[in-house]
C-alpha positions in Angstrom: -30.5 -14.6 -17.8 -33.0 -15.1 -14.9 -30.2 -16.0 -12.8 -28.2 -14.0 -13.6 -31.1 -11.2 -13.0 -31.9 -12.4 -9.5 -28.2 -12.2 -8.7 -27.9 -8.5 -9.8 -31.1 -7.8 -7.3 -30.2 -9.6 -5.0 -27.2 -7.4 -5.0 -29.0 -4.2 -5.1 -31.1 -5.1 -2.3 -28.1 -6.1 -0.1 -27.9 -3.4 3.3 -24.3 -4.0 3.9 -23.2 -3.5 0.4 -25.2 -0.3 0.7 -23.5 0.0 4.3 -19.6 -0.1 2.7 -20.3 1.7 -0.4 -21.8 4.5 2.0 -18.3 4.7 4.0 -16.4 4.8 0.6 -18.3 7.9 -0.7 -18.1 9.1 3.0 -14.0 8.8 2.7 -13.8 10.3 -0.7 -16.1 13.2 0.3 -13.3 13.8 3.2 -10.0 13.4 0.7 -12.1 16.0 -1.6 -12.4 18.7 1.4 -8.7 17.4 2.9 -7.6 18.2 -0.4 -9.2 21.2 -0.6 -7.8 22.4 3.1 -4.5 21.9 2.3 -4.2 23.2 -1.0 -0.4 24.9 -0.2 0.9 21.8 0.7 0.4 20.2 -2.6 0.9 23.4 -4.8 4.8 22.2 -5.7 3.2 19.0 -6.8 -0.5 20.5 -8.2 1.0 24.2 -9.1 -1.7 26.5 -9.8 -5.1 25.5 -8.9 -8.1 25.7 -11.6 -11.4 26.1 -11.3 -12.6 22.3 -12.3 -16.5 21.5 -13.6 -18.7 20.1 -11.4 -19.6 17.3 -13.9 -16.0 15.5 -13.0 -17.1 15.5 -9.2 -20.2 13.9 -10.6 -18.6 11.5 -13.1 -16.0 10.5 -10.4 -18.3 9.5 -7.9 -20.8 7.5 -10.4 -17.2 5.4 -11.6 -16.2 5.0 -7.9 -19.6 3.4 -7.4 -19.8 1.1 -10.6 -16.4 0.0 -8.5 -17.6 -0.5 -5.7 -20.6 -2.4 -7.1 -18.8 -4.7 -9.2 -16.3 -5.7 -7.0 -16.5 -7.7 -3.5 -17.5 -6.5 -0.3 -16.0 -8.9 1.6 -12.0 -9.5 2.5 -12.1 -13.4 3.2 -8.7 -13.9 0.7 -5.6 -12.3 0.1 -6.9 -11.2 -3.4 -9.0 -9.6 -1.8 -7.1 -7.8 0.8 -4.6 -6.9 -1.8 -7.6 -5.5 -4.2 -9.5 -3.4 -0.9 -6.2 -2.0 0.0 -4.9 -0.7 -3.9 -8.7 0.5 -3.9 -8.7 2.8 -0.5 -4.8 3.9 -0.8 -4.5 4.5 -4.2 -7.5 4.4 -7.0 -9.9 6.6 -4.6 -7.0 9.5 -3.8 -6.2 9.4 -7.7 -9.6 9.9 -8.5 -10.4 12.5 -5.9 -7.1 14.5 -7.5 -8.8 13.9 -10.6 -12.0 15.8 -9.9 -9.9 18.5 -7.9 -7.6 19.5 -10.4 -9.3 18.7 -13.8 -7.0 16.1 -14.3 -6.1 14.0 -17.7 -9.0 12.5 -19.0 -7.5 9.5 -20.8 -4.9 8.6 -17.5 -8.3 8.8 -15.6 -10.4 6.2 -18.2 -7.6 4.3 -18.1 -7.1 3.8 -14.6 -11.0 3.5 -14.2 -11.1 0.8 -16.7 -8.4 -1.1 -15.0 -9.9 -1.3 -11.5 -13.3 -1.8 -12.6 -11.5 -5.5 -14.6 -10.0 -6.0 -11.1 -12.9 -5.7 -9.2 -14.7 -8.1 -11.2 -12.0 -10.4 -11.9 -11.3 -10.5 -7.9 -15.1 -11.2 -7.1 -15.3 -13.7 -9.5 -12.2 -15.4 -9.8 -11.8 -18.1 -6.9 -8.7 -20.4 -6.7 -9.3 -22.4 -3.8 -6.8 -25.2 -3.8 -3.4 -25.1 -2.6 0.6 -26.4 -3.2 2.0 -29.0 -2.2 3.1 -27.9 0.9 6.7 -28.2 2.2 7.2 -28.8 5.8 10.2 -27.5 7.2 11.4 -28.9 10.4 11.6 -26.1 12.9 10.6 -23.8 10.6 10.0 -20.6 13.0 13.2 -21.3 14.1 14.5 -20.6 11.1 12.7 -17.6 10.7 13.6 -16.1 13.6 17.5 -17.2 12.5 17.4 -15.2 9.3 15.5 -12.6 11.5 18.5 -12.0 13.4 20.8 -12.6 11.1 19.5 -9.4 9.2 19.8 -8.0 12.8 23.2 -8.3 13.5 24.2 -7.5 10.1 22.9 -3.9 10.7 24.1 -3.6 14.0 27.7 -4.4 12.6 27.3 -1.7 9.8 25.2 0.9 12.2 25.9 0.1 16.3 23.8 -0.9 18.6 22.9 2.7 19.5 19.4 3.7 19.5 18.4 7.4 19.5 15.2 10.2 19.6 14.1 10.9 16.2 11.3 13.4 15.8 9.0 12.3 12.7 9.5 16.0 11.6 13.1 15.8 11.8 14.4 12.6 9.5 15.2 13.9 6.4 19.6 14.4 7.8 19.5 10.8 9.2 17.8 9.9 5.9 20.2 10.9 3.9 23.2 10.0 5.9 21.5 6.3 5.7 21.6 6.5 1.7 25.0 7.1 1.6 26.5 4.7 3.8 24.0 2.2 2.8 25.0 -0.9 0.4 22.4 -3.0 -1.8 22.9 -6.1 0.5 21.7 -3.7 3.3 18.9 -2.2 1.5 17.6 -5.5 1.0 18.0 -6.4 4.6 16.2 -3.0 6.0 13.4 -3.4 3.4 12.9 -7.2 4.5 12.9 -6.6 8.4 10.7 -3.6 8.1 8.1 -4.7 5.8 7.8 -8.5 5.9 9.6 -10.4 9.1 9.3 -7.6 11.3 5.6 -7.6 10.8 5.5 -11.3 10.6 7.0 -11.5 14.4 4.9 -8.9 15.9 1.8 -10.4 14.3 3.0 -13.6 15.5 3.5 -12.6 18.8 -0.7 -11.2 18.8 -1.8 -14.4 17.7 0.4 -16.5 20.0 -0.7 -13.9 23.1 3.3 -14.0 23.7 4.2 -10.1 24.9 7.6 -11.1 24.7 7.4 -11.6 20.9 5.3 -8.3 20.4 7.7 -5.9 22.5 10.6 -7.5 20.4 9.2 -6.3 17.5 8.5 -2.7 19.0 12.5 -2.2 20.1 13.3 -3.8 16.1 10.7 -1.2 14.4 12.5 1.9 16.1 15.7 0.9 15.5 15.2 0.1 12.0 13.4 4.0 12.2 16.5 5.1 14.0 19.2 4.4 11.4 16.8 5.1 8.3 14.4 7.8 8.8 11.9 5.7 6.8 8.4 6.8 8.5 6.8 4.0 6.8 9.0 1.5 9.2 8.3 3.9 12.1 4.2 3.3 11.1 4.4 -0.2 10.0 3.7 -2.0 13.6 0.7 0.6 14.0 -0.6 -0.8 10.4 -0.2 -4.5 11.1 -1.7 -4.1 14.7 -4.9 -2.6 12.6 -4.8 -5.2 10.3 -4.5 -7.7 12.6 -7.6 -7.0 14.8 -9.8 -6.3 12.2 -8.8 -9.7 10.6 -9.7 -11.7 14.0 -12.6 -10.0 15.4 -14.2 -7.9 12.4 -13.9 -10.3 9.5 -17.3 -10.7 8.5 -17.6 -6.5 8.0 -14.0 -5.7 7.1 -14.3 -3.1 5.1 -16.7 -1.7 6.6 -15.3 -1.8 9.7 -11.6 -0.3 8.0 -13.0 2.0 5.8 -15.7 3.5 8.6 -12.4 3.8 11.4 -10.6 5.7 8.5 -13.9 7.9 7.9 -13.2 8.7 12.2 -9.6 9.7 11.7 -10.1 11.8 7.9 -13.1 13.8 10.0 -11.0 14.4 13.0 -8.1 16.2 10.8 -11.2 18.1 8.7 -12.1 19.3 12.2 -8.7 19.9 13.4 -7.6 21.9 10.7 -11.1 24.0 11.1 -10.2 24.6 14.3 -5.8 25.5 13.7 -5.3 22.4 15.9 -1.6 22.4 15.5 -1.5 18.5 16.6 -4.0 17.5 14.3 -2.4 19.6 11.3 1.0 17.5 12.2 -0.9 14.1 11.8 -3.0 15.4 8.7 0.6 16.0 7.3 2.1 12.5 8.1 -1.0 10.4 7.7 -3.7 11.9 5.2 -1.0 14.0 2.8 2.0 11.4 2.6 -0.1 8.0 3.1 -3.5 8.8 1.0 -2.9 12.4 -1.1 0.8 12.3 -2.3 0.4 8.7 -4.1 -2.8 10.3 -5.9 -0.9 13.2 -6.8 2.6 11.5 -7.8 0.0 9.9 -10.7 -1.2 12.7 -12.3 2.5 14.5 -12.1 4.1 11.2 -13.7 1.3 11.5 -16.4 2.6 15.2 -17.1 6.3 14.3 -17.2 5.0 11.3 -19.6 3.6 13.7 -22.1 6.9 15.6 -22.3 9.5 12.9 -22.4 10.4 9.9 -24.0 9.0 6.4 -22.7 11.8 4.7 -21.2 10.2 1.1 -21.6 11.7 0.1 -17.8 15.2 0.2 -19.1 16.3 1.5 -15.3 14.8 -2.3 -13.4 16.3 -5.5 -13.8 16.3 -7.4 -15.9 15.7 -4.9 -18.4 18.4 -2.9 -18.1 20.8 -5.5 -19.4 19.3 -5.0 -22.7 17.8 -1.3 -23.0 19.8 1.7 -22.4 18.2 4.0 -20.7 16.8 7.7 -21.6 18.0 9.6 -18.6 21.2 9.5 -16.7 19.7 9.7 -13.6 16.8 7.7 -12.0 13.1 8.5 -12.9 12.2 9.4 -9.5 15.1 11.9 -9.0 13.9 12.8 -12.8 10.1 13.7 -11.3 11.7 15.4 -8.6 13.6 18.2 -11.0 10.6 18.5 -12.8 8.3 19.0 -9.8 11.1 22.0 -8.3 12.6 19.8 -6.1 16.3 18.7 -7.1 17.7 16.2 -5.4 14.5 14.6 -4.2 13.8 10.9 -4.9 9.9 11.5 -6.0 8.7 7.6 -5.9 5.0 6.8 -7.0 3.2 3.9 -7.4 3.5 1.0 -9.7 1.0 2.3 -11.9 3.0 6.0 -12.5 5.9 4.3 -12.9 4.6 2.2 -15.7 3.2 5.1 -17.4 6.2 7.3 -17.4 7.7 3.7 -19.5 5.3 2.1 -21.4 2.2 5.3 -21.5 -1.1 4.5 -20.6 -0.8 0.7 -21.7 1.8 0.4 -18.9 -1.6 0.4 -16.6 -3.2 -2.6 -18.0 0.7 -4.3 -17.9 0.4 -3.9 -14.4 -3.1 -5.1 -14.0 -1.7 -8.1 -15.5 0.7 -8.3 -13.1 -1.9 -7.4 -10.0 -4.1 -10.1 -11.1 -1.4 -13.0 -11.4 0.3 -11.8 -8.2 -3.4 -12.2 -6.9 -4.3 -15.4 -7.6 -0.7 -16.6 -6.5 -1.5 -14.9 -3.0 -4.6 -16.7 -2.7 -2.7 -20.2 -3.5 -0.1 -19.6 -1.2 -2.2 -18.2 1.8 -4.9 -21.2 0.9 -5.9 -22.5 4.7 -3.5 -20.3 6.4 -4.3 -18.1 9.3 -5.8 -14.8 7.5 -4.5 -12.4 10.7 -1.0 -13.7 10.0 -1.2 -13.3 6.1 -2.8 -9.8 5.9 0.0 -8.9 8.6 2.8 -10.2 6.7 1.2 -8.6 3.0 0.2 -5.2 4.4 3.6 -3.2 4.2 4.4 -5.5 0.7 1.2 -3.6 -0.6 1.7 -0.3 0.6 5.4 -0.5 -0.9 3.4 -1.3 -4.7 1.6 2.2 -4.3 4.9 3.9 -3.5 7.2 2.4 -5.9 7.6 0.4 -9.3 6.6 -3.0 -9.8 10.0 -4.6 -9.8 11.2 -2.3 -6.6 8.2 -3.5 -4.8 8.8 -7.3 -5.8 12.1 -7.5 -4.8 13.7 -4.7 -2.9 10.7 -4.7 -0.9 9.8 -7.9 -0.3 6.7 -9.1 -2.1 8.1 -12.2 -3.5 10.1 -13.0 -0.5 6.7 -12.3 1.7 4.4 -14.5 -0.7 7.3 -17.3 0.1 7.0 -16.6 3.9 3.4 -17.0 3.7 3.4 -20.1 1.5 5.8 -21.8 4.0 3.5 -21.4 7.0 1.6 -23.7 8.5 -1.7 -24.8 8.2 -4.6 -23.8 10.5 -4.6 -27.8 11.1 -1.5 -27.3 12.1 -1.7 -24.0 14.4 -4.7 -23.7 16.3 -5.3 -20.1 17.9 -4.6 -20.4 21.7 -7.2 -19.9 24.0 -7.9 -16.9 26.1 -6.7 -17.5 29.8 -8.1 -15.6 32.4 
């Protein structure tokens, strides 16, 4: 008990624990009044706004800090990395929808409960060892292979053509893309954009080869070009983040992320203030899309769960080979109808998506999954270069807050990213160049 006394002080008394939970409540203070600004762009997903009790404000912020306390401060393993970045993009925008709209109060124990056993279980839990590793003669080679590969196979189906998109403009291009597109190419876009794209361009950092990095520029805007995905339009911008807060702020990650986010939420406060048409733009593409919607999608999946059957994942592989499923059409497309927009593929996180088929147990389910996915990320990445890793998980992660479990496994390219990443070579075996001048 002593011990285990000293260890809670010694906690208590630390400065930069005090330093990062400050920028957390910081960030959720500015989702509250971002929220709050742009209450018409939410109000088909929110409809009609009630006056909510301070006490949920209060109770939210004390459960963000038990959190915050329990769980680690640092980001020195991919469990980590994977637990800061569900945190930031996804518990704290549910919980500041929570307080703002006087949301559910047992979707909001429940997904309070779950984080606080992840943030414990990731501080805690330390698998330090790793797999036999296989060496692969030539092995970038071979990566760059299935690289282009992917490549070609697109070009074939698409051309070679590359065209202006605006960001405000993608929804025709979009659309054309879903119809002509086939699973096999579904698979390859998802792959490029989120995993070996990143990989190469992170690659290219750490290597200091320019070659490599603009490469992976021209392949992000074509893949943008053909899709309309934002997310792949975004994706090098992420990973270049990632990257150079991995190699030069590693020691106060999250303070350092969490503080350059607290920046850019303050600017769009300030620019929508002021009517700054520029800033309203990004607060549209970055702070409602990236941080709000996901937030929102939870508490709208939780209201669609209450009126309609479970469907106990009967739409995902391999399920659906033995359950038939409730709707015709595809949950997301179902969420869309029932948030007054037909047609409209309304994805959510992995945690909505298990609600809508299993109820609130489908939470813990995926904390199951989050924590065995976690471990496995820290045995594969075990003595790997961290830059590299977080680059090629980053875009993997962000896919599990915008889509189901088994989407994000497969069609987005968790799996096949925890394979690239367990293939890698050691740092024995890849030393960091040195800086030429």
């Amino acid at each position: 008990m002593p011990i285990m006394g000293d260890h809670i002080k010694a906690r208590l008394y630390n400065r930069y624990l005090w330093l990062v939970v400050g920028a957390f409540i910081i960030y959720r203070i500015l989702l509250d009044i971002l929220f709050w600004q742009g209450q018409s762009l939410f109000q088909y997903l929110i409809g009609k706004m009630n006056v909510v009790p301070c006490s949920l404000f209060a109770i939210s912020y004390a459960m963000l800090l038990a959190i915050l306390l329990a769980g680690p401060i640092r980001v020195e393993r991919a469990s980590e990395f994977m637990y800061f970045i569900f945190l930031t993009m996804l518990y704290i925008p549910i919980s500041s929808v929570y307080a703002m709209t006087n949301g559910d109060a047992w979707g909001y124990v429940a997904i309070t409960l779950a984080f606080f056993i992840y943030a414990i279980f990731v501080k805690n839990i330390d698998f330090r060892f790793s797999l036999p590793q296989i060496k692969i003669k030539r092995y970038y080679l071979l990566l760059y292979a299935i690289l282009a590969a992917l490549l070609l196979a697109l070009v074939a189906k698409f051309g070679m053509g590359f065209k202006f998109l605006s960001l405000l403009d993608v929804y025709t291009v979009r659309a054309q893309y879903k119809e002509n597109a086939s699973r096999f190419i579904g698979y390859a876009i998802s792959w490029l954009g989120n995993v070996l794209n990143p990989w190469l361009f992170a690659r290219g950092l750490f290597r200091k080869n320019i070659s490599l990095v603009l490469i992976g520029i021209i392949i992000s805007y074509y893949l943008y070009s053909i899709t309309g995905f934002k997310s792949v339009f975004f994706s090098l911008f992420f990973v270049f983040i990632v990257f150079v807060l991995t190699r030069y702020f590693l020691r106060f990650y999250q303070l350092a992320f969490v503080g350059l986010l607290d920046v850019m939420l303050m600017g769009f406060v300030m620019g929508n203030l002021f009517k700054s048409h520029f800033m309203m733009i990004l607060t549209s593409l970055f702070a409602r899309r990236v941080l709000m919607t996901p937030g929102l999608l939870y508490w709208r999946y939780i209201d669609f769960m209450k009126t309609h059957p479970l469907d106990y994942f009967a739409q995902h592989l391999p399920i659906s080979f033995f359950l038939q499923s409730h709707y015709e059409k595809s949950i997301p497309y179902m969420i869309g109808e029932y948030t007054g927009n037909v047609g409209t593929h309304v994805n959510a996180s992995v945690f909505a998506d298990s609600i809508v088929n299993l109820g609130y147990w489908g939470i813990f389910l995926i904390l199951v999954f989050l924590l065995f996915f976690s471990v496995l990320a820290d045995i594969v990445s075990y003595n790997k270069h961290r830059e590299i890793v977080y680059s090629i998980l980053i875009m993997p992660i962000f896919a599990m807050v915008n889509s189901s479990i088994f989407t994000a496994l497969l069609n987005h390219g968790f799996l096949f990213a925890l394979l690239i990443i367990y293939l890698l070579p050691t740092e024995q075996h890849e030393s960091i160049p040195p800086t030429t001048t």
